[in-house]
Backbone as CSV, one residue per row, in Angstrom:
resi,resn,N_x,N_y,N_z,CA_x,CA_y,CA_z,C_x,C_y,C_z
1,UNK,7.813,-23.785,11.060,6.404,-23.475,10.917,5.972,-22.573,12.070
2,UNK,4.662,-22.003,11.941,4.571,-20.859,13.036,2.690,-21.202,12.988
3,UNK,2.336,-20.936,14.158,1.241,-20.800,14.498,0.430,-19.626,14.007
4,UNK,-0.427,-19.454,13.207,-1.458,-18.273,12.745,-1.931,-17.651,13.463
5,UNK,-2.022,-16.734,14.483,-3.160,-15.706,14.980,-3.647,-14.934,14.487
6,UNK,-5.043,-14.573,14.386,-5.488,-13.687,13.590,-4.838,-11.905,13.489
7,UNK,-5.188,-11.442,12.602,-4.830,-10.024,12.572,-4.946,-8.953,13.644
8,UNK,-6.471,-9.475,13.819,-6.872,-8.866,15.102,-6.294,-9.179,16.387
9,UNK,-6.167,-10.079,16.630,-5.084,-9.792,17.783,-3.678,-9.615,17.876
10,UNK,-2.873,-9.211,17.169,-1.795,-8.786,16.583,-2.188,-6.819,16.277
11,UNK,-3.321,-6.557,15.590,-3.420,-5.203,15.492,-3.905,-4.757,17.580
12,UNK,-4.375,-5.490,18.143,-4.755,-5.070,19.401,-3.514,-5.139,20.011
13,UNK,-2.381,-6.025,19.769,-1.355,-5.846,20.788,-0.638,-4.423,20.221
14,UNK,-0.296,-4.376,18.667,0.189,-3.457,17.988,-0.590,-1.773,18.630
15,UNK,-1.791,-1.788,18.378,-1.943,-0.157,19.073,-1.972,-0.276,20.723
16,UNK,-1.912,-1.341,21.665,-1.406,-0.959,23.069,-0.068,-0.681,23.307
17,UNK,0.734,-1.208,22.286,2.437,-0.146,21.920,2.426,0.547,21.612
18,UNK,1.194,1.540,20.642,1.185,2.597,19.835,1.641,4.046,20.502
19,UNK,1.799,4.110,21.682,2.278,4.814,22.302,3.364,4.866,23.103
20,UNK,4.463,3.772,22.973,5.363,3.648,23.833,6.530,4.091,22.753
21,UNK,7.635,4.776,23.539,8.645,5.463,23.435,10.135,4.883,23.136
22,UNK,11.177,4.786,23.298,12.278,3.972,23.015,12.340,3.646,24.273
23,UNK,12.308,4.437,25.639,12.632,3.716,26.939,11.313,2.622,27.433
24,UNK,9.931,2.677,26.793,9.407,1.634,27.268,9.530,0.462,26.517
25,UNK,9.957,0.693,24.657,10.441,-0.462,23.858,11.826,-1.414,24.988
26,UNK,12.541,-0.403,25.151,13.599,-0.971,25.963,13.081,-1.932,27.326
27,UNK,12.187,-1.529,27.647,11.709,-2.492,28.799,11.011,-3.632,28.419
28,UNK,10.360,-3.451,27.038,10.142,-4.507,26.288,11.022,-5.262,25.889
29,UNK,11.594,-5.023,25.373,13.192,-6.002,25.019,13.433,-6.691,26.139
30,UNK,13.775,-6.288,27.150,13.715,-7.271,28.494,12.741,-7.978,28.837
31,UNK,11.718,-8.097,27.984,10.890,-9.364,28.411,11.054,-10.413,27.548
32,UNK,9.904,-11.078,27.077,9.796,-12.162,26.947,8.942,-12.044,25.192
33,UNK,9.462,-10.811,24.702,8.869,-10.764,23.015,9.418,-11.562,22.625
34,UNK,8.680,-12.404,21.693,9.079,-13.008,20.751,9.531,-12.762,19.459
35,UNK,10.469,-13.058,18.420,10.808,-12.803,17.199,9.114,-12.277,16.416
36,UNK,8.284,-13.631,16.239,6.756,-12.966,15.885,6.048,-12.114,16.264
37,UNK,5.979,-11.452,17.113,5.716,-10.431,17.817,6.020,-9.734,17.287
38,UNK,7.330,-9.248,17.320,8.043,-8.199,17.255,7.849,-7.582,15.452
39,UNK,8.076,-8.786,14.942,7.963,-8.767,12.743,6.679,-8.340,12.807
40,UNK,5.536,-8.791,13.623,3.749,-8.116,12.751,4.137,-7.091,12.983
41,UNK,4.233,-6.640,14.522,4.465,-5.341,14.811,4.913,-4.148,13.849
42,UNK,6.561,-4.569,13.727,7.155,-3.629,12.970,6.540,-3.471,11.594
43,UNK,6.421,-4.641,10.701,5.638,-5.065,9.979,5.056,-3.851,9.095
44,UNK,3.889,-3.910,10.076,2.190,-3.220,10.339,2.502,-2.024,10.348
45,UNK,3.540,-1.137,11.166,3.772,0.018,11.033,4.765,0.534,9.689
46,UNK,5.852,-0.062,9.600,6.287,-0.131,8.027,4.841,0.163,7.078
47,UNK,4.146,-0.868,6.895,3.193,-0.178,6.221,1.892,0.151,6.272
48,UNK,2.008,0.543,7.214,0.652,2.082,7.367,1.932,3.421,6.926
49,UNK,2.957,3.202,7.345,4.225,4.276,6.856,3.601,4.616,4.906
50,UNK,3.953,3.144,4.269,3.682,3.158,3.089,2.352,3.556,2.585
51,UNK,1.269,3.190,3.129,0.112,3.082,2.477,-0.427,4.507,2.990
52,UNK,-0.020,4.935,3.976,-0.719,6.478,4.732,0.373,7.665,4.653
53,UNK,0.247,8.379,3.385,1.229,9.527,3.411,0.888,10.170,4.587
54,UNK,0.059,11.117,5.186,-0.765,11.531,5.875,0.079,11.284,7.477
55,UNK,0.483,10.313,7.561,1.177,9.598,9.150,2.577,9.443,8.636
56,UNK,2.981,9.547,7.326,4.291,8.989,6.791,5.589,10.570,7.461
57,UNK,6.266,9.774,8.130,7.921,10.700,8.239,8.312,9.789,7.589
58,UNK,9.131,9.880,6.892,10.688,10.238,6.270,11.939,9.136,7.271
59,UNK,12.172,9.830,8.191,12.957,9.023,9.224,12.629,7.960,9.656
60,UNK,11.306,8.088,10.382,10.574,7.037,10.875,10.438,5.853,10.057
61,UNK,10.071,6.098,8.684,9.930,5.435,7.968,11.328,4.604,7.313
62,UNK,12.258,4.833,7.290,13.618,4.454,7.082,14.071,3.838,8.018
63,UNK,13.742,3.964,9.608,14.150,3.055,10.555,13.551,2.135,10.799
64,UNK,11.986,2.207,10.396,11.046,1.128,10.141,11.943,-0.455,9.382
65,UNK,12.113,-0.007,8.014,12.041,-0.367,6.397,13.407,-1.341,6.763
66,UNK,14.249,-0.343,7.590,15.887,-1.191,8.447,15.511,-2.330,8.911
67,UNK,14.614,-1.907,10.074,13.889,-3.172,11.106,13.199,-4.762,10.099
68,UNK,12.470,-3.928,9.460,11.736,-5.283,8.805,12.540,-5.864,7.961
69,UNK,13.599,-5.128,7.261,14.988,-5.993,6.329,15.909,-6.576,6.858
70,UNK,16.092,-6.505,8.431,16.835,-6.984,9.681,16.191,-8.419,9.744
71,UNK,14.465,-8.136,10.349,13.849,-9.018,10.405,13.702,-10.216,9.476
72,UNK,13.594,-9.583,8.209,13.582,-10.646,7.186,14.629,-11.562,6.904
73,UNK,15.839,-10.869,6.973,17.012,-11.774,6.972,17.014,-12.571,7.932
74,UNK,16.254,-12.252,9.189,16.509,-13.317,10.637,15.717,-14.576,10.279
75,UNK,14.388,-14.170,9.710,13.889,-15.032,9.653,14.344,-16.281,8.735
76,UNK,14.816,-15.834,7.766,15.189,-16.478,5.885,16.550,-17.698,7.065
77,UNK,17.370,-17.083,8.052,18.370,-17.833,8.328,17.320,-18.649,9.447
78,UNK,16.345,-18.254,10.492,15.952,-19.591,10.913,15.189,-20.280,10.061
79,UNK,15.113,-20.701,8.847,14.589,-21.369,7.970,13.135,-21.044,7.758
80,UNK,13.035,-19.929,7.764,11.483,-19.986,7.115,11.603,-19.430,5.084
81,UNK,10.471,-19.676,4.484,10.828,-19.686,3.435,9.955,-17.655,2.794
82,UNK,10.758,-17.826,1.733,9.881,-16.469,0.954,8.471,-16.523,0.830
83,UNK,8.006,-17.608,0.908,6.358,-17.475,0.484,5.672,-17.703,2.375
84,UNK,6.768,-18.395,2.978,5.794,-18.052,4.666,6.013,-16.265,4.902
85,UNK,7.153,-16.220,4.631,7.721,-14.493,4.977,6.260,-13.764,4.602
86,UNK,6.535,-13.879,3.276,4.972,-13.159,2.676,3.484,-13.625,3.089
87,UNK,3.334,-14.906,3.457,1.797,-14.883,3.996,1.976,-14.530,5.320
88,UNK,3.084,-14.458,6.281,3.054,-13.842,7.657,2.678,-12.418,7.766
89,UNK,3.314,-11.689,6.330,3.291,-10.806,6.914,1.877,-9.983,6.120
90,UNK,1.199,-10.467,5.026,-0.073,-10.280,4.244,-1.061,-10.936,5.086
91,UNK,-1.219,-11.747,6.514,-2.043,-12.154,7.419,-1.606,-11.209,8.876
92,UNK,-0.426,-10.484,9.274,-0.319,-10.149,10.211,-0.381,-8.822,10.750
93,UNK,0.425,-8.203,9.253,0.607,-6.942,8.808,-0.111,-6.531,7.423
94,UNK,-0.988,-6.978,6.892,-1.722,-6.567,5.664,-0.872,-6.331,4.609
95,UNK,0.263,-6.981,4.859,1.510,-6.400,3.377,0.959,-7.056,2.363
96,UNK,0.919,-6.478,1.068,-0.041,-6.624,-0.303,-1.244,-6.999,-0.064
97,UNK,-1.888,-6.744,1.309,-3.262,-6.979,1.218,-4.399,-6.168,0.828
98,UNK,-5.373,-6.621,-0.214,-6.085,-5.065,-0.355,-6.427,-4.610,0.920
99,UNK,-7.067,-3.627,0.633,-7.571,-2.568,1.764,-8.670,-1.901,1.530
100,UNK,-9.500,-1.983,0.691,-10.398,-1.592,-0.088,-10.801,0.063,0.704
101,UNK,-11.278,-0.268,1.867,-12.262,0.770,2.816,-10.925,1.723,3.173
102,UNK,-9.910,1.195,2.861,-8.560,1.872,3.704,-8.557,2.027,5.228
103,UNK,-8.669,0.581,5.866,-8.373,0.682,7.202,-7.395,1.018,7.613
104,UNK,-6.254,0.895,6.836,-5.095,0.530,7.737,-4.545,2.451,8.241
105,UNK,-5.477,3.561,7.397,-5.236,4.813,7.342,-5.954,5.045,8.448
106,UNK,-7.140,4.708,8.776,-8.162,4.893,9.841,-7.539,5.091,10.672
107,UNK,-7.687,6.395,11.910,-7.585,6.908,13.226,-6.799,5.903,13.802
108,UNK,-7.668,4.559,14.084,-7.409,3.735,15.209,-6.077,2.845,14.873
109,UNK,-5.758,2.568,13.469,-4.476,1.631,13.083,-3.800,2.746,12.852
110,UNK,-3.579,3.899,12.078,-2.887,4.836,11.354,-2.035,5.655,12.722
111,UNK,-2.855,5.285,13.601,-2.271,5.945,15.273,-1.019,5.355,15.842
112,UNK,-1.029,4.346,15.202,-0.211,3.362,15.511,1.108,3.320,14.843
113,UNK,1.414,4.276,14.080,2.668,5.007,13.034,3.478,5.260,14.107
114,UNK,4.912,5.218,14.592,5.280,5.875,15.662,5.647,7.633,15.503
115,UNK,4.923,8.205,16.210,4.826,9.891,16.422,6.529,10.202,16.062
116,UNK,7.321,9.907,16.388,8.604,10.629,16.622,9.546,9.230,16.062
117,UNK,10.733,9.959,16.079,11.962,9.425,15.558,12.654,8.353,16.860
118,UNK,12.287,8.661,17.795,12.839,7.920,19.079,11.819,6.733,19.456
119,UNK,10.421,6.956,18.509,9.369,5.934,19.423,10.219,4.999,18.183
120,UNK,10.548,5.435,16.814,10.971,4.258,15.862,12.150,3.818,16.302
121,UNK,13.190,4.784,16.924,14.585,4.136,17.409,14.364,3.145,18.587
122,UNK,13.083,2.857,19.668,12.649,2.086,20.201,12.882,0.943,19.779
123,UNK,12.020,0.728,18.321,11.691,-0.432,17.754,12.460,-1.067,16.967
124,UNK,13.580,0.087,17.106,14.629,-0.403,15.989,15.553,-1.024,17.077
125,UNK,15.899,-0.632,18.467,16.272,-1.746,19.406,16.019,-2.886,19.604
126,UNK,14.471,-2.672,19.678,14.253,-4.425,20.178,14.296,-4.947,18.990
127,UNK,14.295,-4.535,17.747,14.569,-5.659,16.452,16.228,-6.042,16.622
128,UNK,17.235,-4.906,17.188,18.646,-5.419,16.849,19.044,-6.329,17.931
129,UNK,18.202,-6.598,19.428,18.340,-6.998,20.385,17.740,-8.748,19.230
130,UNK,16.241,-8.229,19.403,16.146,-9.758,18.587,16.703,-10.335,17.813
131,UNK,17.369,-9.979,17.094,18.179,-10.484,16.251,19.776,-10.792,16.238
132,UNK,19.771,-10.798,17.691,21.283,-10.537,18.174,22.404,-11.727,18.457
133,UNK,21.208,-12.521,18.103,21.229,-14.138,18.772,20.136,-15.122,18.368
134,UNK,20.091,-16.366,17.864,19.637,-17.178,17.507,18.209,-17.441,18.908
135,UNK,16.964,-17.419,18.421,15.635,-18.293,18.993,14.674,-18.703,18.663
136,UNK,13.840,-19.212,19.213,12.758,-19.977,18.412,12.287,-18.723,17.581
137,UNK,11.362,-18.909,17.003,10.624,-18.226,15.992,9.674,-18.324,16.650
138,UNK,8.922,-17.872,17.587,7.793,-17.452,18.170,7.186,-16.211,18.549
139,UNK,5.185,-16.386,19.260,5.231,-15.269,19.561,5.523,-14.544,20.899
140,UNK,5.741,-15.852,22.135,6.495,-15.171,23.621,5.551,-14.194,23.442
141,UNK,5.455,-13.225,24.569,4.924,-12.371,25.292,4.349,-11.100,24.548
142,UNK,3.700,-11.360,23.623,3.008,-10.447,22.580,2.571,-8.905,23.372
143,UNK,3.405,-7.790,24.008,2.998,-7.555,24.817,1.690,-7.651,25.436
């Protein structure tokens, strides 16, 4: 089982990464992220990838799509089930959530797409680091 935090603080930790690169992901990995952390995160950007052609690469988006199918399998083996997978990530990351107003395109979340192919190879580290080895399912150090 996992503790709920709202969206909003999950989208506030998500755009104070919105600008970090593969060498500051990497310094992230050396802390204290947690598996939850790390899934809204990637999550959230996976799909603003999907839902925002407009911010959508190609690459980015494929190293994303890796990360969260990495993730998902991590999770499915520490026992969480298909229907937590999906409300974690439709409460954390808006996956199948409407969107009516289309926030998730808006300036302030849509910013949060990673710019380049290296800010996604970042994130695609600390998912293979997380997943490299068995731990709690938490959220640890949300940056």
């Amino acid at each position: 089982a996992y503790v709920m935090r709202g969206p909003t603080i999950l989208l506030c930790c998500a755009l104070a990464a919105m600008s970090t690169g593969a060498s500051a992901m990497r310094q992230t990995v050396e802390t204290d992220m947690g598996p939850m952390c790390l899934y809204g995160i990637v999550s959230l950007a996976e799909e603003v990838g999907k839902r925002c052609p407009k911010v959508r690469n190609a690459g980015v988006q494929a190293l994303l799509s890796a990360s969260v199918q990495k993730l998902d399998a991590y999770f499915v083996r520490g026992g969480w089930t298909p229907e937590q997978i999906a409300t974690f990530k439709r409460e954390q990351a808006h996956v199948g959530a409407p969107d009516p107003k289309g926030l998730l395109c808006q300036e302030d979340t849509a910013s949060f797409y990673p710019k380049s192919k290296g800010a996604a190879e970042g994130w695609a580290a600390a998912t293979d680091h997380i997943v490299s080895k068995a731990r709690p399912l938490e959220w640890g150090d949300c940056l």
